[in-house]
C-alpha positions as CSV (number, residue, x, y, z in Angstrom):
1,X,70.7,32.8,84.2
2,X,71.8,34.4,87.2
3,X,69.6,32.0,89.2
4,X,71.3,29.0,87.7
5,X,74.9,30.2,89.0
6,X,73.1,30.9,92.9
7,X,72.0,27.4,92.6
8,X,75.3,26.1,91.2
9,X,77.2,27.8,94.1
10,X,74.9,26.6,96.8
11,X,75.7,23.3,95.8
12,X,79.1,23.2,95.4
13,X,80.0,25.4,98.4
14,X,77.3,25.6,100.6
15,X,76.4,21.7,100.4
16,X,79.8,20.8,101.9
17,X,80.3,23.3,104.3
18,X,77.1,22.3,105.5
19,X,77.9,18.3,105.5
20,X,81.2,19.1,107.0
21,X,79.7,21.6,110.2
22,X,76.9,18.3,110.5
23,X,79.9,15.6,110.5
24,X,81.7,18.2,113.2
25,X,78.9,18.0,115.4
26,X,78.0,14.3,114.9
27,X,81.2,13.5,115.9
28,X,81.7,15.9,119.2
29,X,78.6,14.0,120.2
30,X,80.0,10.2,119.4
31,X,83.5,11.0,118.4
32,X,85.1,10.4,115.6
33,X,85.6,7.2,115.2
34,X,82.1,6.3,115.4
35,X,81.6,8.9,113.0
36,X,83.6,7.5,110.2
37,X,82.9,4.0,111.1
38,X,78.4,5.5,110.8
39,X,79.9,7.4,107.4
40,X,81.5,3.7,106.0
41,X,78.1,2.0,107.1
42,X,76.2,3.9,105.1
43,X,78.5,4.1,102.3
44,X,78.2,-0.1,102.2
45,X,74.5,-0.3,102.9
46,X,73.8,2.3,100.1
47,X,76.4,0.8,97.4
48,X,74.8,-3.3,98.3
49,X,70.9,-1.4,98.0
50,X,72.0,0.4,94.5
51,X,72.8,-2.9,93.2
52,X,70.2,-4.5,94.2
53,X,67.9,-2.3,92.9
54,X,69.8,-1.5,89.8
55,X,70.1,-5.5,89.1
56,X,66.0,-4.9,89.0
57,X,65.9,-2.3,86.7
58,X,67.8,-3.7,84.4
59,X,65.7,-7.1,84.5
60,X,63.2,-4.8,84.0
61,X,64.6,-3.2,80.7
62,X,65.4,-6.4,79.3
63,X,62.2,-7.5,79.7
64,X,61.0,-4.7,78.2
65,X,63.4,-5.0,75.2
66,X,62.2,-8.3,74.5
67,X,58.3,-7.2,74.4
68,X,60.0,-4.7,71.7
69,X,59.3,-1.6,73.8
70,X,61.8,0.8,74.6
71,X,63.0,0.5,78.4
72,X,62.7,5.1,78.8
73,X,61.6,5.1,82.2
74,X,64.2,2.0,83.4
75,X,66.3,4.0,81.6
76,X,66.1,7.2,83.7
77,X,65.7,5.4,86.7
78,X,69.0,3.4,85.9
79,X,71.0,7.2,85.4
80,X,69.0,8.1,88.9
81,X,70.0,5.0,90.4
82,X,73.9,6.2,89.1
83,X,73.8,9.5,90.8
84,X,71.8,8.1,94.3
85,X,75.0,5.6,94.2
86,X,77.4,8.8,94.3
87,X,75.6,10.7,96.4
88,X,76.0,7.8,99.1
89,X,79.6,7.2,98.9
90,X,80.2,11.1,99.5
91,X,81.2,11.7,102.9
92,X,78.2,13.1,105.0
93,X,74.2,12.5,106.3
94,X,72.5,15.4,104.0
95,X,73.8,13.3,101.0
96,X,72.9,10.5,102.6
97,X,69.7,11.3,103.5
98,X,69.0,11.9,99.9
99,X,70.5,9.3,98.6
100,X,68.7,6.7,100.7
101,X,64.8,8.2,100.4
102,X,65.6,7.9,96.2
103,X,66.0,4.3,97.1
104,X,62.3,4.1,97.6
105,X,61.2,2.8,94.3
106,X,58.0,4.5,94.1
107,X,59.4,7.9,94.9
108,X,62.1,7.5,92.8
109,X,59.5,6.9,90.0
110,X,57.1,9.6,90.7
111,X,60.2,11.9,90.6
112,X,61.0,10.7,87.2
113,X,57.8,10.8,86.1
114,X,56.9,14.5,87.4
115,X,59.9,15.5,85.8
116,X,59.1,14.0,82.1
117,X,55.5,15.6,82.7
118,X,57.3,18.8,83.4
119,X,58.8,19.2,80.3
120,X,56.1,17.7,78.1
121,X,57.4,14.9,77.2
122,X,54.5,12.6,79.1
123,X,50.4,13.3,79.4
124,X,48.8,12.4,82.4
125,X,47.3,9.2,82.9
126,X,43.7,8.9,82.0
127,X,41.3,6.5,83.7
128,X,42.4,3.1,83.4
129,X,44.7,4.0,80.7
130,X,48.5,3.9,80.1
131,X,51.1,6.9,80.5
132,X,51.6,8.6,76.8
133,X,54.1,10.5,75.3
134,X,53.3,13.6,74.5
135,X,54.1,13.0,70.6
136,X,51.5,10.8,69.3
137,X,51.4,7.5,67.5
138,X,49.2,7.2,64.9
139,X,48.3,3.5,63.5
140,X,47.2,2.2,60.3
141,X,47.4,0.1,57.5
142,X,49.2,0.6,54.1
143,X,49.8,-0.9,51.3
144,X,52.0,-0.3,48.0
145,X,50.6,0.3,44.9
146,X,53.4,-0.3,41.9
């Protein structure tokens, strides 16, 4: 447990003071004005991207939905997509940064889908078939005897 608070307190401290000593030297090099006016930029390009993106995922979850399967990875990616969204209107290029490579679809989904695999939740993919979750489905027929 004493991992978990180091971690907690480089992010909460040491992420700022970082993002504010970058946004110093940014703007002794452009001034500030040009600084605030890059840090509203990229605040506007990464809120427009989010939505388009998330508009997709949801098309994508509906569409699932009306197959009748459930929409998990849309899902996760939609919560991602919710954080990347934050992480771009905070003030600063390290969040940024961040912010904009979980944009990349593909990375965005591999990240979720490392993390599932992680925790058991999915097997890997075998040759020319689908992702599974760990807990298996087992089909058949019934039939009720009275």
């Amino acid at each position: 447990m004493p991992f978990a608070g180091l971690v907690f307190l480089l992010i909460f401290v040491g992420a700022p003071l970082i993002e504010l000593y970058l946004l110093i030297e940014v703007g002794s090099e452009i001034g500030a004005i040009p600084t605030i006016g890059l840090s509203l930029f990229t605040a506007a390009l990464g809120g427009w991207l989010v939505r388009m993106q998330g508009f997709e995922v949801l098309f994508r979850a509906q569409s699932q939905m009306g197959k009748r399967e459930v929409p998990a990875l849309e899902l996760m990616e939609g919560a991602l997509l919710l954080l990347v969204g934050f992480s771009l209107l905070l003030p600063g290029f390290i969040t940024d940064a961040i912010g904009f490579l979980l944009l990349i679809p593909p990375l965005r989904r591999g990240l979720i889908v490392h993390w599932l695999r992680s925790r058991g939740k999915l097997e890997p993919a075998r040759d020319g078939e689908p992702e599974q979750r760990a807990d298996h489905i087992i089909e058949g027929d019934f039939r009720r005897e009275d």
